[in-house]
mmCIF file as gemmi writes it, N, C-alpha and C atoms, coordinates in Angstrom:
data_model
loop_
_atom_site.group_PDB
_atom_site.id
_atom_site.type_symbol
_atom_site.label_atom_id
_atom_site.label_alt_id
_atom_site.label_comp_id
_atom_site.label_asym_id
_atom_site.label_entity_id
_atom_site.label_seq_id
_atom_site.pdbx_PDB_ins_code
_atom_site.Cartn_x
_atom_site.Cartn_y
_atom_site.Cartn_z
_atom_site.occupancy
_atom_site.B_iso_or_equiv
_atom_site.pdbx_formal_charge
_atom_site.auth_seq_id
_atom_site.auth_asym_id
_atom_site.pdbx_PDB_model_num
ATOM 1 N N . UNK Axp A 1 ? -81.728 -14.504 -57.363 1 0 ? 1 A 1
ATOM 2 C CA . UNK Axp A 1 ? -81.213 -14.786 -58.691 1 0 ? 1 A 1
ATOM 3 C C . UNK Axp A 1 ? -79.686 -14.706 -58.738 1 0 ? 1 A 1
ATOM 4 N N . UNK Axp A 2 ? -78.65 -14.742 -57.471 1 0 ? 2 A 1
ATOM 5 C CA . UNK Axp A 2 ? -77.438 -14.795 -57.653 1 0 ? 2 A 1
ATOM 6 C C . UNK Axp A 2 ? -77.068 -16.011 -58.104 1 0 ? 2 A 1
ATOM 7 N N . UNK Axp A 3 ? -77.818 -16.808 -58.076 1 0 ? 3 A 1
ATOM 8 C CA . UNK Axp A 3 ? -77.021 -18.287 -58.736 1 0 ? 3 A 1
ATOM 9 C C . UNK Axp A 3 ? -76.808 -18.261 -60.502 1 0 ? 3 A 1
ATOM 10 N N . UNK Axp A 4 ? -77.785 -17.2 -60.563 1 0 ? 4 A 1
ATOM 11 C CA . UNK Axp A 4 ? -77.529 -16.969 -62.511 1 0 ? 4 A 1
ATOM 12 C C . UNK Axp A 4 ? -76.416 -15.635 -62.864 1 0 ? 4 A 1
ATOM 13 N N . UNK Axp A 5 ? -76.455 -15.202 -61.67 1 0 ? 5 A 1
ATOM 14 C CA . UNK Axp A 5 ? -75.426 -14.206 -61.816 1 0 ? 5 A 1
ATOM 15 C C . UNK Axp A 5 ? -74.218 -14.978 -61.819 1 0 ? 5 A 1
ATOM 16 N N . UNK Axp A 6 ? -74.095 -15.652 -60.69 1 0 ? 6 A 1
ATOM 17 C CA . UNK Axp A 6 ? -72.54 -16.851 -60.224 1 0 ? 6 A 1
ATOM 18 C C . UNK Axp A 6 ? -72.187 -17.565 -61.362 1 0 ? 6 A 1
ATOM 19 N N . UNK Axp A 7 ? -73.834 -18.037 -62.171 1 0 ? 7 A 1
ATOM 20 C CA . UNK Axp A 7 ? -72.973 -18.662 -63.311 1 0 ? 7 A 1
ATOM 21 C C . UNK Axp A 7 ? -72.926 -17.785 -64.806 1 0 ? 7 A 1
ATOM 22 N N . UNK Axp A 8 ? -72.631 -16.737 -64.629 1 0 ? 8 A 1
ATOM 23 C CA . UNK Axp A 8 ? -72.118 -15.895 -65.897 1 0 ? 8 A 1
ATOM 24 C C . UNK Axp A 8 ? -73.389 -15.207 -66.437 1 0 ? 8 A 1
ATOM 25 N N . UNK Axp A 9 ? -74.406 -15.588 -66.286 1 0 ? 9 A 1
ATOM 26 C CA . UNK Axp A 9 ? -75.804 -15.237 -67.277 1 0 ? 9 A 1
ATOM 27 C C . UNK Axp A 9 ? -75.68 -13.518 -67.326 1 0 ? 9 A 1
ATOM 28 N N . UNK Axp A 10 ? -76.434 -13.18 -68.414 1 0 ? 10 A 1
ATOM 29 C CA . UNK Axp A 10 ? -76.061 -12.102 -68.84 1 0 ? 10 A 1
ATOM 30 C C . UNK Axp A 10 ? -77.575 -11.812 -67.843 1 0 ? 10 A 1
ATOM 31 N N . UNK Axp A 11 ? -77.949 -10.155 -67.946 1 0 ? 11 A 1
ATOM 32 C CA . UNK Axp A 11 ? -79.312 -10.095 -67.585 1 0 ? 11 A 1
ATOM 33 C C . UNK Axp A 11 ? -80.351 -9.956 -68.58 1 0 ? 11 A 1
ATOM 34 N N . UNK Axp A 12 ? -80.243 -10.03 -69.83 1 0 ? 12 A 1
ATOM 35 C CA . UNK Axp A 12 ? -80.809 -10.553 -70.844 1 0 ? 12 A 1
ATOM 36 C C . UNK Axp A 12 ? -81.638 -12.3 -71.085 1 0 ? 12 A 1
ATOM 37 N N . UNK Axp A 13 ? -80.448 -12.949 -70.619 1 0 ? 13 A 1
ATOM 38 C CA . UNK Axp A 13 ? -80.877 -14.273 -70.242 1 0 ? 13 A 1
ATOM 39 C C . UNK Axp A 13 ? -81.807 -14.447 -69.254 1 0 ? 13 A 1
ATOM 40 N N . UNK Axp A 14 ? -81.435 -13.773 -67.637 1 0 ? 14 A 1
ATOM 41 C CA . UNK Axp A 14 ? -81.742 -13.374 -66.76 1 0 ? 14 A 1
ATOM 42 C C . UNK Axp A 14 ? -83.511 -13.162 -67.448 1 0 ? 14 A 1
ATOM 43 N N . UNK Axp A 15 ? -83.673 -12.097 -68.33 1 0 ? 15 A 1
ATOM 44 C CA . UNK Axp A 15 ? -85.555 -11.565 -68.553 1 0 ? 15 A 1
ATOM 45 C C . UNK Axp A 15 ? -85.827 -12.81 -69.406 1 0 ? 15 A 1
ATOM 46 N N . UNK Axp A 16 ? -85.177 -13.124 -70.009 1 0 ? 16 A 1
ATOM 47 C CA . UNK Axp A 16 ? -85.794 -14.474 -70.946 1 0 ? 16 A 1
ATOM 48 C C . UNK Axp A 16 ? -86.282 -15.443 -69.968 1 0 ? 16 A 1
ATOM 49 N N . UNK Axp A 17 ? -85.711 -16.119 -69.105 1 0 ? 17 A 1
ATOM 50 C CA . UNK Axp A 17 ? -85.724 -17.268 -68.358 1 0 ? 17 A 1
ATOM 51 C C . UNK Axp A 17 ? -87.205 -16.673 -67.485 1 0 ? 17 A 1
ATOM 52 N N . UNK Axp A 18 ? -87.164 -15.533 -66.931 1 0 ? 18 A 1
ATOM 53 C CA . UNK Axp A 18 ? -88.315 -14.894 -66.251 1 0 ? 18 A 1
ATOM 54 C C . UNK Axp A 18 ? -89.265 -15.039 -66.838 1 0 ? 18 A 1
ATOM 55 N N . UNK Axp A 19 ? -89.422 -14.635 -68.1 1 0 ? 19 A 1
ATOM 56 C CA . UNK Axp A 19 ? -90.438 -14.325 -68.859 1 0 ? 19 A 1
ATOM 57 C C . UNK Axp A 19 ? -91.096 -16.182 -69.535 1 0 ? 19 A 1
ATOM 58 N N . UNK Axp A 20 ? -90.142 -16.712 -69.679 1 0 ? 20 A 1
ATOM 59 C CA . UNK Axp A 20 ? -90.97 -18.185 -69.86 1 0 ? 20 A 1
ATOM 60 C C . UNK Axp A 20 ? -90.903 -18.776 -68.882 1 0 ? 20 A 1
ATOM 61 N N . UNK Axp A 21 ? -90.486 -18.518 -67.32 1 0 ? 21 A 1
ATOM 62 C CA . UNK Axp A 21 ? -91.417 -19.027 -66.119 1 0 ? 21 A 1
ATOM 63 C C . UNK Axp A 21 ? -92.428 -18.512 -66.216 1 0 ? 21 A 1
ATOM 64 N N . UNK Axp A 22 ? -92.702 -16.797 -66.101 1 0 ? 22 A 1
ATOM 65 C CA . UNK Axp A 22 ? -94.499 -16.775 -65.84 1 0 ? 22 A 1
ATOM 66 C C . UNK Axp A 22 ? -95.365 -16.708 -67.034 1 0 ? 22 A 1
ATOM 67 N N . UNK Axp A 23 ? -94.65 -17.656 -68.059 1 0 ? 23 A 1
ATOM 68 C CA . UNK Axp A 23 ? -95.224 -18.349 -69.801 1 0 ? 23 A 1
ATOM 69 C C . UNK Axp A 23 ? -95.85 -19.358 -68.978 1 0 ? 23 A 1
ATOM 70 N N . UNK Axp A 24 ? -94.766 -20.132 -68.326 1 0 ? 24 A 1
ATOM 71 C CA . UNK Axp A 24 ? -95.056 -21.676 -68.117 1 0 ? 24 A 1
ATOM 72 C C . UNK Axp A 24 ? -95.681 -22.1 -66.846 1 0 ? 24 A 1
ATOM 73 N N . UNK Axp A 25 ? -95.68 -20.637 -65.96 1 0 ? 25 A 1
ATOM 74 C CA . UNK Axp A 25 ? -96.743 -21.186 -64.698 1 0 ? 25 A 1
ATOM 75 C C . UNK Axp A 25 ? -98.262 -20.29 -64.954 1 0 ? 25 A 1
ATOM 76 N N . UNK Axp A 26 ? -98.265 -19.449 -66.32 1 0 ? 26 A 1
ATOM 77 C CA . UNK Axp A 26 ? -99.604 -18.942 -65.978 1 0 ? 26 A 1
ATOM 78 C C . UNK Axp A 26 ? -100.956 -19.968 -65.634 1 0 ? 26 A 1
ATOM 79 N N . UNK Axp A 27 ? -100.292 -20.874 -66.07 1 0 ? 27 A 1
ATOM 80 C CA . UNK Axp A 27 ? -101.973 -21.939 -66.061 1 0 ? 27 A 1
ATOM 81 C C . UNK Axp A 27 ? -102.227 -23.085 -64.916 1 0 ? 27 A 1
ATOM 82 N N . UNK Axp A 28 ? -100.922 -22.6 -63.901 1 0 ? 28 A 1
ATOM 83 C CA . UNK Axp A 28 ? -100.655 -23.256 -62.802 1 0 ? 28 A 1
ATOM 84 C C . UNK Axp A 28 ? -100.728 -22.573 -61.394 1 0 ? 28 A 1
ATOM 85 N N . UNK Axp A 29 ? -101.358 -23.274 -60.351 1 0 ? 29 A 1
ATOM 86 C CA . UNK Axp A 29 ? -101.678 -22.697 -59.24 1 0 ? 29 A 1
ATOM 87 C C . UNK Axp A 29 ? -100.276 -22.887 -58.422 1 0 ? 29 A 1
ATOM 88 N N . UNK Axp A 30 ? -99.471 -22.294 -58.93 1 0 ? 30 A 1
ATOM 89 C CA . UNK Axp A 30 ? -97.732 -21.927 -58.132 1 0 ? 30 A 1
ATOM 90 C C . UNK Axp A 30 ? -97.339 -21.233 -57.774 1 0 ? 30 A 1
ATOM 91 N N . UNK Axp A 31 ? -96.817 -20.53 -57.177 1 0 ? 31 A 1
ATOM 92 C CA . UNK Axp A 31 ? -96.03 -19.558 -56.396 1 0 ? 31 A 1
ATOM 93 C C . UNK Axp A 31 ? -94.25 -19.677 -57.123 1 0 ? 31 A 1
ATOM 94 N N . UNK Axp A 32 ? -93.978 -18.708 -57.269 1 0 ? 32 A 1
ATOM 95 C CA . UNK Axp A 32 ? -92.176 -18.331 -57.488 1 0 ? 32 A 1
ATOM 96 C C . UNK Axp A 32 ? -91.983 -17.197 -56.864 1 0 ? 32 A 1
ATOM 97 N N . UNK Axp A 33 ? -90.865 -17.292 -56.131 1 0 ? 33 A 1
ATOM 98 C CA . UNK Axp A 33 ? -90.406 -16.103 -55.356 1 0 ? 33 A 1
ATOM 99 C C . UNK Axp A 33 ? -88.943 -15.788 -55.708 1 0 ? 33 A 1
ATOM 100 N N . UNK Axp A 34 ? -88.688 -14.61 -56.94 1 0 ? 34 A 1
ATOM 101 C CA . UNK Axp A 34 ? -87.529 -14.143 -57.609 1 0 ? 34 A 1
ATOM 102 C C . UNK Axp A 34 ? -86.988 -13.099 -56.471 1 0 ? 34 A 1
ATOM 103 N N . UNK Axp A 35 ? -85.827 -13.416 -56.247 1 0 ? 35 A 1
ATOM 104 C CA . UNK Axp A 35 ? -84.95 -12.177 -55.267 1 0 ? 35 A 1
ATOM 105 C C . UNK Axp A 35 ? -83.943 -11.693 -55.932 1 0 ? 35 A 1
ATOM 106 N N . UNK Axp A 36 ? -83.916 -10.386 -56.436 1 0 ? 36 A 1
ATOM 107 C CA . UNK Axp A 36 ? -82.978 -9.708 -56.378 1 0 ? 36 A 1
ATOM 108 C C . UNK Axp A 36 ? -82.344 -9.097 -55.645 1 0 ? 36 A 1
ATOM 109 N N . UNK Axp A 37 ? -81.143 -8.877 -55.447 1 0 ? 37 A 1
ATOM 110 C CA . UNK Axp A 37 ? -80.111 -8.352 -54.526 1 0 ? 37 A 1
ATOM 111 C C . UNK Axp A 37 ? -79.556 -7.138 -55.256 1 0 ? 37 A 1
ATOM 112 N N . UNK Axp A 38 ? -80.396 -5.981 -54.864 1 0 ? 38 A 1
ATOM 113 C CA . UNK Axp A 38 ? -79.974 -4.408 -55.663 1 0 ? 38 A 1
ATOM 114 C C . UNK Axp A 38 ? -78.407 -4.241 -55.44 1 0 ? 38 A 1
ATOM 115 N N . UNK Axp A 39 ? -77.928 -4.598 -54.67 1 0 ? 39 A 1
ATOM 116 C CA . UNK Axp A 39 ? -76.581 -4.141 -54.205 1 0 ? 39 A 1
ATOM 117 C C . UNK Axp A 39 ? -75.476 -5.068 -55.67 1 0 ? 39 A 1
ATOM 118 N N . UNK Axp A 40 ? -76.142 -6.059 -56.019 1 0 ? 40 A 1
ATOM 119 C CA . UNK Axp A 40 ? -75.685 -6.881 -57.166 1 0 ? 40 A 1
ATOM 120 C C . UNK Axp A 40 ? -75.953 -7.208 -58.637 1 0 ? 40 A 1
ATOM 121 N N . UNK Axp A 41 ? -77.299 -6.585 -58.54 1 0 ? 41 A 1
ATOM 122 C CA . UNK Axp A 41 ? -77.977 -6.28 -59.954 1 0 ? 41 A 1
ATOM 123 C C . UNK Axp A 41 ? -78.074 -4.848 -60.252 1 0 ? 41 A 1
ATOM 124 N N . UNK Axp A 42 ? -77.753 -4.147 -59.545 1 0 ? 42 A 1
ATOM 125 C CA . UNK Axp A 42 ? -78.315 -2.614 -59.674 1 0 ? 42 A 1
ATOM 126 C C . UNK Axp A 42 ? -79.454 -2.143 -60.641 1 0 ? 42 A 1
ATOM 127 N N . UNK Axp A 43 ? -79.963 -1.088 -60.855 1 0 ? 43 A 1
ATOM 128 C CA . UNK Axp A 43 ? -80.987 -0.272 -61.542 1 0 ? 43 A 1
ATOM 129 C C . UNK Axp A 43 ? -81.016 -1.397 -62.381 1 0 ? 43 A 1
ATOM 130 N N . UNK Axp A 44 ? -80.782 -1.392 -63.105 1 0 ? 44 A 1
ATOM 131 C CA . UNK Axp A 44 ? -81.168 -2.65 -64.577 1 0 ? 44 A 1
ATOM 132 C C . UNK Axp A 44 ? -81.728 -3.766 -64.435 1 0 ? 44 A 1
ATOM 133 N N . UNK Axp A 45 ? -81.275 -4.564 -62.917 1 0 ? 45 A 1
ATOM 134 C CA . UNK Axp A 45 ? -81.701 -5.454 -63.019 1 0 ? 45 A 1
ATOM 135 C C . UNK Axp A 45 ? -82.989 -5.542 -61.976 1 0 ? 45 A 1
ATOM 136 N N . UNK Axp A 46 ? -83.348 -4.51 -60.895 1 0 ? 46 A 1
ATOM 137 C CA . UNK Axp A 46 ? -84.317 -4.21 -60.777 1 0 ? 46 A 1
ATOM 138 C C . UNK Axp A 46 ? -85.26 -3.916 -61.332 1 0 ? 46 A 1
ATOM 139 N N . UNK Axp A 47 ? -85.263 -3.087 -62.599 1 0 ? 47 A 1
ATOM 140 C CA . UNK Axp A 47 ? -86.131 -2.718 -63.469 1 0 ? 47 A 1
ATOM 141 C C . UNK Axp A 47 ? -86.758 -3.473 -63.925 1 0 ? 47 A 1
ATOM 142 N N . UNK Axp A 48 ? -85.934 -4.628 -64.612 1 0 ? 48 A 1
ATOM 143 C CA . UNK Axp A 48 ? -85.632 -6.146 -65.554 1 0 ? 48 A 1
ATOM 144 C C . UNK Axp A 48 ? -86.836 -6.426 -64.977 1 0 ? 48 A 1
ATOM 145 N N . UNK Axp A 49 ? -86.759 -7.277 -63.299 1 0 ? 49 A 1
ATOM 146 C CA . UNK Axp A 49 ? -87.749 -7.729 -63.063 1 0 ? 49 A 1
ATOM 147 C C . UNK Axp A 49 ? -88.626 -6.772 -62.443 1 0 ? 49 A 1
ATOM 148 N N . UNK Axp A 50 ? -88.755 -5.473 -62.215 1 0 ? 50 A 1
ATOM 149 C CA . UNK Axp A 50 ? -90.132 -4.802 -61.938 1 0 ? 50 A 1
ATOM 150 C C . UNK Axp A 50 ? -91.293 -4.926 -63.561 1 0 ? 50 A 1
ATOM 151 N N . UNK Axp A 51 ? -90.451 -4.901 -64.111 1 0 ? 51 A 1
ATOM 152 C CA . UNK Axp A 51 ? -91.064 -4.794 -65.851 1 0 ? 51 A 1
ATOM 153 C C . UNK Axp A 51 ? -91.457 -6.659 -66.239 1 0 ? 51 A 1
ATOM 154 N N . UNK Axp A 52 ? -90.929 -7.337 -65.878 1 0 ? 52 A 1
ATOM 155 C CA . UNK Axp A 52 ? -91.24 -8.927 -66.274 1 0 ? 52 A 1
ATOM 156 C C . UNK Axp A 52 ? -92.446 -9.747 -65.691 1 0 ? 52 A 1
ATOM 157 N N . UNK Axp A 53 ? -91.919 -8.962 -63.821 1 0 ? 53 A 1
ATOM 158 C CA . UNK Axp A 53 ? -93.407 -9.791 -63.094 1 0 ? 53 A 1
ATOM 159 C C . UNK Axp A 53 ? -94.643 -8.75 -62.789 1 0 ? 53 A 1
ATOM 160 N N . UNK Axp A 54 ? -95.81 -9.608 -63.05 1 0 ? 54 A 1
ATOM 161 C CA . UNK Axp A 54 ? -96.943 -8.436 -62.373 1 0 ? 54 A 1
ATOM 162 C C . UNK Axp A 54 ? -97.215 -7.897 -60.913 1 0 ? 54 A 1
ATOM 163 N N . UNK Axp A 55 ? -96.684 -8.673 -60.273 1 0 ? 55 A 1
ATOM 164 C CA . UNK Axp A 55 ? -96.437 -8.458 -58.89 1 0 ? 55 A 1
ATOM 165 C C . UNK Axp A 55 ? -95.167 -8.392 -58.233 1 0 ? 55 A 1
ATOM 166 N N . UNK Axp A 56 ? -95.185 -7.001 -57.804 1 0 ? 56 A 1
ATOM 167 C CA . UNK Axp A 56 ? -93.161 -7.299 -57.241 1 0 ? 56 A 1
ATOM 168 C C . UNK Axp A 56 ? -93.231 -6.606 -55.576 1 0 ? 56 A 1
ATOM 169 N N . UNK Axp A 57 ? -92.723 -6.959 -54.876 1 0 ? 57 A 1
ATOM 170 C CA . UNK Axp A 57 ? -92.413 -6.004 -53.897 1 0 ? 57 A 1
ATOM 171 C C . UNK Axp A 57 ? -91.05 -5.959 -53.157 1 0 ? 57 A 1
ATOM 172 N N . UNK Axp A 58 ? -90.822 -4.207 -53.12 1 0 ? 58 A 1
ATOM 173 C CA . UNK Axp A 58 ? -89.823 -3.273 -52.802 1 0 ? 58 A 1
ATOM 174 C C . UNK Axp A 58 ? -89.68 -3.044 -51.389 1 0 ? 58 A 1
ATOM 175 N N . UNK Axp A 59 ? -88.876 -3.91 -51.291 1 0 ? 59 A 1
ATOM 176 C CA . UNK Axp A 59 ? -88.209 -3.395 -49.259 1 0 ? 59 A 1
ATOM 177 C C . UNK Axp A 59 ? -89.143 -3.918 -48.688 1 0 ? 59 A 1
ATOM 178 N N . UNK Axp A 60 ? -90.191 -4.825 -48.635 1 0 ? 60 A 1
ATOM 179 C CA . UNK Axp A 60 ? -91.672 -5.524 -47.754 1 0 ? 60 A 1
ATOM 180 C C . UNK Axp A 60 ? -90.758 -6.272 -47.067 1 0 ? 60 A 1
């Protein structure tokens, strides 16, 4: 997700945009793979998306 960071997005925008992708793929057999970079989002924005997607994984 550094390309929404690069372009200014707040991390507010950042959970919105998350949250109506997995609006708009629940009824779709898709895959999205969100990366955060802790060193660039820190605590908040880890959280952001531990709290947005149902499936996340940490250091795998």
């Amino acid at each position: 997700m550094i390309w929404a960071m690069e372009k200014g997005w707040s991390l507010d925008e950042n959970h919105r945009l998350e949250e109506n992708s997995n609006h708009a793929l629940s009824t779709k057999k898709k895959l999205f793979l969100c990366q955060y970079d802790l060193h660039r989002f820190g605590a908040d924005g880890a959280m952001m998306a531990f709290d947005t997607h149902s499936l996340t994984v940490y250091r795998g």
